[in-house]
Backbone as a chain_set.jsonl record, in Angstrom:
{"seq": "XXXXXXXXXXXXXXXXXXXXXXXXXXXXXXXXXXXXXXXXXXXXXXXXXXXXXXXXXXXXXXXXXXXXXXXXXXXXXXXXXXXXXXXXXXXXXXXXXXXXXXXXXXXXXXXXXXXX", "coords": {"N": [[42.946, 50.609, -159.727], [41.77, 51.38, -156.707], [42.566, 52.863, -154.224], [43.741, 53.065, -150.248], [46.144, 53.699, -148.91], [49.338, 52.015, -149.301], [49.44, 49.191, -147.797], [46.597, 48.707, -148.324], [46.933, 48.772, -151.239], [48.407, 46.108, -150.939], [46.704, 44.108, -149.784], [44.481, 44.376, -151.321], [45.68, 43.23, -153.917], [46.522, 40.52, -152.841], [43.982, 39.547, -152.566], [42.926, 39.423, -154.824], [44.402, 37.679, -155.589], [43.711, 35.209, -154.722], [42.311, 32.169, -155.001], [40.023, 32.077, -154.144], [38.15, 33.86, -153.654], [35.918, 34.849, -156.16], [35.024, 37.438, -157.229], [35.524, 41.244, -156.216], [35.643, 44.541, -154.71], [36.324, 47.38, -153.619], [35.044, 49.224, -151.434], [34.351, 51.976, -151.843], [33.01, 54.954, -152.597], [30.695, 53.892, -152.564], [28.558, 53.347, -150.749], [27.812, 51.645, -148.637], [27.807, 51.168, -145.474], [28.092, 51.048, -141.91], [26.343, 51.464, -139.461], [27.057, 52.485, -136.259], [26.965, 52.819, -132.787], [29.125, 54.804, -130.844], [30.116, 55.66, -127.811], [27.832, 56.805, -127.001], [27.376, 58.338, -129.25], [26.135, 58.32, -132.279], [28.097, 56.662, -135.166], [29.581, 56.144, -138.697], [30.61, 53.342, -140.512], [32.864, 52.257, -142.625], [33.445, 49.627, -144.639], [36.865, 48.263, -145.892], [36.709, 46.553, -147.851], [34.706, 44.576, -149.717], [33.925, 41.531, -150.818], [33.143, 38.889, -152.739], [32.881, 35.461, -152.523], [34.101, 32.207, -154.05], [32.418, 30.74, -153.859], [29.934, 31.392, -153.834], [29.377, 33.048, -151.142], [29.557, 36.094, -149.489], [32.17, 38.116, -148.161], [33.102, 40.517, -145.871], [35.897, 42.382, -145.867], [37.79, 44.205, -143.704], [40.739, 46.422, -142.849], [43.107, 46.706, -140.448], [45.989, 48.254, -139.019], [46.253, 48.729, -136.341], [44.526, 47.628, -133.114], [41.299, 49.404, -131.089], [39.28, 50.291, -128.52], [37.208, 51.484, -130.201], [37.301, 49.883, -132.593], [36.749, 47.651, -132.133], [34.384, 47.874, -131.104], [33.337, 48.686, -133.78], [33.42, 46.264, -135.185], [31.756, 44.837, -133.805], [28.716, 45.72, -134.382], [29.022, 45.035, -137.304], [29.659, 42.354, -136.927], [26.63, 42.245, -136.04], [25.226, 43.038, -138.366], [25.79, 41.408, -140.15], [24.527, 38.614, -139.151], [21.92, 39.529, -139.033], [21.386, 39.9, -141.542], [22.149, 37.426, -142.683], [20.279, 35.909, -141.339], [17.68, 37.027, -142.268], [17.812, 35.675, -145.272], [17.726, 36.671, -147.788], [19.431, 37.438, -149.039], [21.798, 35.921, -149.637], [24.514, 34.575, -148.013], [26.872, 36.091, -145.552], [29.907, 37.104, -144.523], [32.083, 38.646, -142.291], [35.62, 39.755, -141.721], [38.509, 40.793, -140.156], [41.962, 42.42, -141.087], [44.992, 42.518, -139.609], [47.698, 42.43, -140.438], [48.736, 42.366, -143.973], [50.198, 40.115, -144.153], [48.74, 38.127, -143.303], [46.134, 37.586, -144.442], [45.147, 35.99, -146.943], [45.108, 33.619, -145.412], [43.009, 34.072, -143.385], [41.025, 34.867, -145.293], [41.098, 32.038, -146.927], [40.199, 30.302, -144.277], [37.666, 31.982, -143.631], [36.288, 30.741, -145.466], [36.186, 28.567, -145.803], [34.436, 28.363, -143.344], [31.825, 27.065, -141.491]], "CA": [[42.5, 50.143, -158.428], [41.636, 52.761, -155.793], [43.333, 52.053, -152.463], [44.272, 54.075, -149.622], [47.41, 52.904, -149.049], [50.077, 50.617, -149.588], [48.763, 48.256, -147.212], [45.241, 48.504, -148.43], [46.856, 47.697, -152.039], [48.931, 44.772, -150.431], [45.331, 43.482, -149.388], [43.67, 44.417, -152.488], [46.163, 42.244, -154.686], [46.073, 39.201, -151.757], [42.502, 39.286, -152.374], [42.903, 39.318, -156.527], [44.961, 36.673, -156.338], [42.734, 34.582, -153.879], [41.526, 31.014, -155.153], [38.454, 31.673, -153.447], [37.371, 34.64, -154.297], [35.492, 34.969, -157.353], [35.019, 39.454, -157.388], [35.766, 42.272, -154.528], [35.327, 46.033, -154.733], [36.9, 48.234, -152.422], [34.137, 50.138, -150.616], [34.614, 53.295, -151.941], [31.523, 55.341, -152.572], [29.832, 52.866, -152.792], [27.634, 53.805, -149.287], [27.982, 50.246, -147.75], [27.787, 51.741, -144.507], [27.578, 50.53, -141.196], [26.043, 52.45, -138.508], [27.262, 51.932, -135.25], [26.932, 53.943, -131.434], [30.382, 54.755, -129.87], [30.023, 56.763, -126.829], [26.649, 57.847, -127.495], [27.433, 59.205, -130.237], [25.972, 57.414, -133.831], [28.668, 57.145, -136.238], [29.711, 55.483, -139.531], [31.831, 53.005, -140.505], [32.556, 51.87, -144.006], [34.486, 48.494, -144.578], [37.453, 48.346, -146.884], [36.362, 45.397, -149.101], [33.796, 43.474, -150.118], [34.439, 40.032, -151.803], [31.657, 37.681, -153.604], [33.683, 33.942, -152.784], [33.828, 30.774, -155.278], [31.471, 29.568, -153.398], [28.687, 32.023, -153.527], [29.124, 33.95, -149.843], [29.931, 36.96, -149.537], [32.808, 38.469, -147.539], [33.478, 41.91, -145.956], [37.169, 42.838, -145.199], [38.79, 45.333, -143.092], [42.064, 46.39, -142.44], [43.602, 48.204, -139.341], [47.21, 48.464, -138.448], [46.117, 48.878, -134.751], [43.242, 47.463, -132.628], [41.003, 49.819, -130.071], [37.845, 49.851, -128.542], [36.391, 51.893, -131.055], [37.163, 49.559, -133.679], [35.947, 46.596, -131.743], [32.666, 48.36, -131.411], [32.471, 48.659, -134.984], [33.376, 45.296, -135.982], [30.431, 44.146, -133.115], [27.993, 46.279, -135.574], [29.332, 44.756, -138.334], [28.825, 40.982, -136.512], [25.426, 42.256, -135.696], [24.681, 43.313, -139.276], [26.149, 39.959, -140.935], [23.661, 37.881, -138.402], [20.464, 39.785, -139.551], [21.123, 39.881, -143.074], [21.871, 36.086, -142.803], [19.019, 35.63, -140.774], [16.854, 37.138, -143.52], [17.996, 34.925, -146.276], [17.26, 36.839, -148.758], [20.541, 38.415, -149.38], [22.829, 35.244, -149.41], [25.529, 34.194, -146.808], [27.247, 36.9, -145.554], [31.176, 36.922, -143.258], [33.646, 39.047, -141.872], [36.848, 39.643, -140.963], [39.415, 42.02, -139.768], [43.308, 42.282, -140.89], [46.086, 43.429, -139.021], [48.467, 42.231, -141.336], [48.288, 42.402, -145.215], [50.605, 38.373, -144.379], [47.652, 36.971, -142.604], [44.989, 37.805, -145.523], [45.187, 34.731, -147.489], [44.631, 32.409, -144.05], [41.817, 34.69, -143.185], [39.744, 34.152, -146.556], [40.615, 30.35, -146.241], [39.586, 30.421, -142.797], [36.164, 31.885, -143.693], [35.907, 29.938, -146.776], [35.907, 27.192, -144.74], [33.698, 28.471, -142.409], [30.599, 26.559, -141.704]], "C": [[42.583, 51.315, -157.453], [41.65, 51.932, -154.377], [43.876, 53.509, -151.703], [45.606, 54.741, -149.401], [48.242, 51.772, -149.482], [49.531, 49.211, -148.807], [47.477, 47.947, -147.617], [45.804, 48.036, -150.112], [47.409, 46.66, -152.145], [47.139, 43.942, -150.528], [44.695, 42.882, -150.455], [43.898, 42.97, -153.772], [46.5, 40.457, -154.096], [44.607, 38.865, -152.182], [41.996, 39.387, -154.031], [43.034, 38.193, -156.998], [44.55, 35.294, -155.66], [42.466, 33.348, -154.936], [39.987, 30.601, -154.814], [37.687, 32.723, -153.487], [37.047, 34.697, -155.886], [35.157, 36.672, -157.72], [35.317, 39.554, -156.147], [35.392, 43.663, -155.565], [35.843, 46.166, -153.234], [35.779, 49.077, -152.13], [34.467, 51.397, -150.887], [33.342, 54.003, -153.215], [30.367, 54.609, -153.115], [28.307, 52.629, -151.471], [27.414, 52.815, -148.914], [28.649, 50.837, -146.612], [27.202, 50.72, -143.227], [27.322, 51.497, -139.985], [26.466, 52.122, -137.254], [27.488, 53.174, -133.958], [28.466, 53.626, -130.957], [30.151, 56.063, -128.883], [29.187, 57.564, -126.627], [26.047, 58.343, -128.315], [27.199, 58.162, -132.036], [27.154, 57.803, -135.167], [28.596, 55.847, -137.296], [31.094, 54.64, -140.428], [31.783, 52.138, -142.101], [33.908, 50.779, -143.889], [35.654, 48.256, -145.491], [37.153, 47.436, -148.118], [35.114, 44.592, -148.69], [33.825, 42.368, -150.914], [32.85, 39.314, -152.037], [33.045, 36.34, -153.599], [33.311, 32.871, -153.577], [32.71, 30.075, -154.831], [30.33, 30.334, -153.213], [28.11, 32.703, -152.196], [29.587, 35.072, -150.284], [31.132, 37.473, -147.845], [33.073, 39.516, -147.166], [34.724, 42.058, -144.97], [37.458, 43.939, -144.445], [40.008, 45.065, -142.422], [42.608, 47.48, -141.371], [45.182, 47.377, -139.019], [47.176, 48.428, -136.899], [45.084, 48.332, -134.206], [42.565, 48.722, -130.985], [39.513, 49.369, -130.258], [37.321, 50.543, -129.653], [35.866, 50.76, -132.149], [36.506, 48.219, -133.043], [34.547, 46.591, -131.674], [32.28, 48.052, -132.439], [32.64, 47.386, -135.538], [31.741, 44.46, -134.802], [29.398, 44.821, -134.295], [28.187, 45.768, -136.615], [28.626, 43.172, -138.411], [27.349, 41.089, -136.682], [24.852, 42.546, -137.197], [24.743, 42.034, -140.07], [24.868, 39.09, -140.323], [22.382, 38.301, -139.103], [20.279, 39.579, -141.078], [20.901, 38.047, -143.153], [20.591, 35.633, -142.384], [17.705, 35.725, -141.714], [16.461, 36.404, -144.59], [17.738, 35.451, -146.985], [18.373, 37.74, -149.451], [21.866, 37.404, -149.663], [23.618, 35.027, -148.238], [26.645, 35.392, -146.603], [28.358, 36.887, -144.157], [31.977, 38.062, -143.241], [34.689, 39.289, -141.408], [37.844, 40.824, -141.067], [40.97, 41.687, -140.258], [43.918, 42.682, -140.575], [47.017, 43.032, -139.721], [48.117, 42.025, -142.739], [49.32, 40.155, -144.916], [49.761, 37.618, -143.962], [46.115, 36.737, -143.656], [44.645, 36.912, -145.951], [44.525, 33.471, -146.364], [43.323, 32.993, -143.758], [40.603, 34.214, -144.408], [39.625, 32.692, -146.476], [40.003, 29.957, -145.685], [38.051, 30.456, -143.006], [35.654, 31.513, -144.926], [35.228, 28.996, -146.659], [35.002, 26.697, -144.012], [32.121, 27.869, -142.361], [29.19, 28.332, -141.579]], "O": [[43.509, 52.124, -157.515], [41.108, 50.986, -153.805], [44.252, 54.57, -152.204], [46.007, 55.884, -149.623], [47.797, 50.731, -149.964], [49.253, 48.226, -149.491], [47.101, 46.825, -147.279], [45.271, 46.998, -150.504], [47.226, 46.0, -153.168], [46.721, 43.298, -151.49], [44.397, 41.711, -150.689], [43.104, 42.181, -154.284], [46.66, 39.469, -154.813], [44.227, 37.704, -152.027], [40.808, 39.419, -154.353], [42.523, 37.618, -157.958], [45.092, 34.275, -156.089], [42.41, 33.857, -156.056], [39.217, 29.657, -154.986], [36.475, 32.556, -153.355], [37.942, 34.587, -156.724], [35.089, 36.842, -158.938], [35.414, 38.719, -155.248], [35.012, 43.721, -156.734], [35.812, 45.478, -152.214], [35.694, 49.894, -153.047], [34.969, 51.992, -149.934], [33.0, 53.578, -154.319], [29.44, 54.827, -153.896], [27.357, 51.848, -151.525], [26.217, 52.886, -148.638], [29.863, 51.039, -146.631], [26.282, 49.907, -143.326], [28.214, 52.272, -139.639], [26.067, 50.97, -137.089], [28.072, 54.237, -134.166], [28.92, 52.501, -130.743], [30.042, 57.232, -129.252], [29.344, 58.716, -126.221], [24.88, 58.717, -128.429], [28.057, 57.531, -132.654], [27.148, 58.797, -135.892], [27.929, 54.833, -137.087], [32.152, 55.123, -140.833], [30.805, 51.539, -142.548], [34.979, 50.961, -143.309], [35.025, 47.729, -146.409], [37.428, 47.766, -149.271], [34.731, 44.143, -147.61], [33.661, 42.704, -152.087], [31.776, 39.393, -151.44], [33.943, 36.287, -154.439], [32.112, 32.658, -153.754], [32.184, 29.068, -155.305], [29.602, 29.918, -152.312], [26.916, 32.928, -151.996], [30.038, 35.142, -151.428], [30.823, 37.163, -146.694], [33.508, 40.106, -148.155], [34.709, 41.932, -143.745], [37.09, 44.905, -145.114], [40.364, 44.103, -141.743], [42.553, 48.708, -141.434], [45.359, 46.172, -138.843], [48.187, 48.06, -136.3], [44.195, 48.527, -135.035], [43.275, 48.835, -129.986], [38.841, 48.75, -131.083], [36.723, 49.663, -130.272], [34.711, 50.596, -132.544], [35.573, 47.781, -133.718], [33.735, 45.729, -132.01], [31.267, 47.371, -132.598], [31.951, 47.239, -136.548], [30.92, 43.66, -135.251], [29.421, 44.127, -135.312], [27.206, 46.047, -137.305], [27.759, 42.72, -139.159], [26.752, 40.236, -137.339], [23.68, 42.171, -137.22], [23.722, 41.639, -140.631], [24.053, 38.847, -141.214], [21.778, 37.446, -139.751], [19.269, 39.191, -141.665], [19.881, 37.472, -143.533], [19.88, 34.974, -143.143], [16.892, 34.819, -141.899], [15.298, 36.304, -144.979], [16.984, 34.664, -147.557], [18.138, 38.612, -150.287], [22.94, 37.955, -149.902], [23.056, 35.518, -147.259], [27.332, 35.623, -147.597], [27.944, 36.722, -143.01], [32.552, 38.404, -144.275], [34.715, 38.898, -140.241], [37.884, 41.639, -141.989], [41.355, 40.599, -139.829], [43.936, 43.801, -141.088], [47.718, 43.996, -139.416], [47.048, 41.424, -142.848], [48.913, 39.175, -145.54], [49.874, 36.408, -144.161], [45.27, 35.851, -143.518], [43.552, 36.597, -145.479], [43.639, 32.651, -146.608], [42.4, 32.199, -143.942], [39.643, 33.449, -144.328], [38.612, 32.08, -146.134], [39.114, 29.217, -146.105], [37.275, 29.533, -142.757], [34.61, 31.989, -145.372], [34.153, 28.599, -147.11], [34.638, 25.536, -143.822], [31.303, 28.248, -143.2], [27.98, 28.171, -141.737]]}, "num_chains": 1, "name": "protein.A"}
């Protein structure tokens, strides 16, 4: 398993041992990229996980220890990318979510398991 850290393989194995996920992959070169403007300036932001759920959505995780604006930016880009793809339909159902704790992980997938 290729992880950054300890926290990212806390996550990893939260998200193994999931009931509701059915696969993941950790985003790693895998170029699942999200483009997003901060300050002008176009950068790129790559998500730590990707999940396929029991139920045929798809999920994209990230994990931060801290919240700033930057990262709020990029999870708006991220919203905004989930919306179009859904919008499309032609890609499946598509959610995500942010963790600041590897203990809240589990409630989080529930959560958007759940999610209408």
């Amino acid at each position: 398993m290729v992880v950054d850290s300890k926290w990212e393989y806390l996550e990893a194995k939260t998200i193994n041992d999931s009931k509701f996920v059915k696969s993941f992959v950790k985003n790693d070169h895998l170029n699942f990229v999200i483009y997003y403007n901060y300050q002008g300036v176009v950068r790129r932001f790559f998500p730590d996980f990707i999940c396929k759920l029991t139920n045929g959505e798809y999920l994209v995780i990230e994990t931060k220890g801290q919240d700033n604006e930057q990262n709020r930016t990029k999870r708006a880009y991220l919203d905004e990318w989930c919306r179009a793809v859904n919008e499309h339909g032609g890609f499946g159902k598509w959610k995500w979510a942010v963790s600041f704790d590897p203990n809240d992980l589990q409630k989080i997938i529930q959560d958007k398991y759940n999610e209408e």
